[in-house]
C-alpha positions as CSV (number, residue, x, y, z in Angstrom):
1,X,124.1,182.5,110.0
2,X,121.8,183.3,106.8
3,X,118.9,180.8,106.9
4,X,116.4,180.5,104.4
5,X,112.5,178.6,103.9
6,X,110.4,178.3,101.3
7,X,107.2,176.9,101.5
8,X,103.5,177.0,99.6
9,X,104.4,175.0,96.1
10,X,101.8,172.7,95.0
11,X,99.6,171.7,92.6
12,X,97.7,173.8,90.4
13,X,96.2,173.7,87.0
14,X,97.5,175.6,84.1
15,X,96.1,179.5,84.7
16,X,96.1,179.2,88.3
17,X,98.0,181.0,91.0
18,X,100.4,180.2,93.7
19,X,102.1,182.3,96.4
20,X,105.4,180.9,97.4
21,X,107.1,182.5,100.6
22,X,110.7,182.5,101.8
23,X,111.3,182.9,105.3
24,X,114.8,184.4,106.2
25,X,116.6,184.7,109.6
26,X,116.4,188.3,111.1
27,X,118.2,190.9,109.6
28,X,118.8,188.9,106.3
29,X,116.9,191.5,104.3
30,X,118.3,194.0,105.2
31,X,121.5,192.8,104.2
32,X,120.8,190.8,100.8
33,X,118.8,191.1,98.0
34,X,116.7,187.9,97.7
35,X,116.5,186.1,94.8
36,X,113.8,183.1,93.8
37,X,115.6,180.8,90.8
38,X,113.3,177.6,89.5
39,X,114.9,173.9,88.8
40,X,113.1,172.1,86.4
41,X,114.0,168.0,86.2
42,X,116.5,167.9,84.1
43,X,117.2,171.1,83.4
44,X,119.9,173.7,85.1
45,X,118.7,176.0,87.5
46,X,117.4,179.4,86.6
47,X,117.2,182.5,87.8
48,X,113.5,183.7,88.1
49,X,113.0,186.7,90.0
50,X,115.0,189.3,92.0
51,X,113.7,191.8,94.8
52,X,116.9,194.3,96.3
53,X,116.9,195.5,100.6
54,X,115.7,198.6,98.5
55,X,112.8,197.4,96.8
56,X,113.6,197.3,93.9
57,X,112.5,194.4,91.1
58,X,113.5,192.3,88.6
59,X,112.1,189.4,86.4
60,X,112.9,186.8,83.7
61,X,111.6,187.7,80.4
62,X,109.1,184.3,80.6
63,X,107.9,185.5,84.0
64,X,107.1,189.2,83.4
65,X,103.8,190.3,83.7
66,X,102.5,187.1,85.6
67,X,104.5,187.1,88.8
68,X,105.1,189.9,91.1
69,X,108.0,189.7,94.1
70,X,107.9,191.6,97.3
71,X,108.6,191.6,100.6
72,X,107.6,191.9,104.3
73,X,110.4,193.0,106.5
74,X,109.1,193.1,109.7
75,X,107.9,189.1,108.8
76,X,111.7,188.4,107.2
77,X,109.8,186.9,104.5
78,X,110.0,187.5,100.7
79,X,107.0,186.2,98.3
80,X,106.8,185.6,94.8
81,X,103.1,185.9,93.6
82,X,102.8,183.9,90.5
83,X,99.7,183.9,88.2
84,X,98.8,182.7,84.8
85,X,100.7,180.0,85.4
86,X,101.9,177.6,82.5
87,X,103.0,174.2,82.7
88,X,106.9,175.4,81.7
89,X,107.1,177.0,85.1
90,X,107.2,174.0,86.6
91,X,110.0,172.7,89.0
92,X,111.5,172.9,92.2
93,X,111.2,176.8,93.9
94,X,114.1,178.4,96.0
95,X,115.4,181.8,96.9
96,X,118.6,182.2,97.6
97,X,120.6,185.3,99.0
98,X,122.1,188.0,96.1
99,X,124.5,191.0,96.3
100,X,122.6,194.7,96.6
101,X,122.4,194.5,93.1
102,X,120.4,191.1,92.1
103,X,123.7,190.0,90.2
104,X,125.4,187.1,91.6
105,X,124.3,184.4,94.6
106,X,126.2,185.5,97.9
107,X,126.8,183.2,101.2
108,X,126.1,180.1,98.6
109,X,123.0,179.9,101.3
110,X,120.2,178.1,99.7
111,X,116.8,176.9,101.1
112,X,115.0,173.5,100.9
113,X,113.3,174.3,97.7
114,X,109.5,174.2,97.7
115,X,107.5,171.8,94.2
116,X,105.4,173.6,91.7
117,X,103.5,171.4,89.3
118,X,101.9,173.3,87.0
119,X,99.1,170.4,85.3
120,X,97.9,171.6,81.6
């Protein structure tokens, strides 16, 4: 059974940094890409950042340049570095697993979600 984390939202002022993590059960990445998606209040859920069992990367246009995914396989844990940050990225934080190719949400497996409040 897929089982997903993520922890280290808070608060932070507008410029600051954050580094969220996603914990997954063993073997998960190695199976799934992993991918973080954001959920502002009142808005739909969007996709944010993608990182494949490869390595390979993929961003939102709004997040490019300021956050960087990557991930630790021997810790099962993905991170999504975020920096520069701007009051619009905040919201609710979770990853999520994805097919090989960071196209669609597989397994519907989703974690708690972790809070980013991004003060300006």
């Amino acid at each position: 059974e897929v089982q997903l984390a993520e922890s280290g939202g808070g608060l932070v002022q507008a410029g600051g940094s954050l580094r969220l993590s996603c914990a997954a059960s063993e073997f998960t990445l190695d199976a799934y890409a992993i991918g973080w998606f954001r959920q502002a209040a009142g808005k739909e859920r969007e996709g944010v950042s993608c990182i494949t069992s490869g390595g390979s990367t993929f961003y939102t246009d709004s997040v490019k340049g300021r956050f960087t995914v990557s991930s630790d396989n021997a810790k099962n844990t993905v991170y999504l570095q975020m920096n520069s940050l701007k009051p619009e990225d905040t919201g609710v934080y979770y990853c999520a697993t994805e097919d090989y190719y960071c196209e669609a949400v597989v397994n519907d497996t989703w974690g708690q979600g972790t809070q980013v409040t991004v003060s300006s």
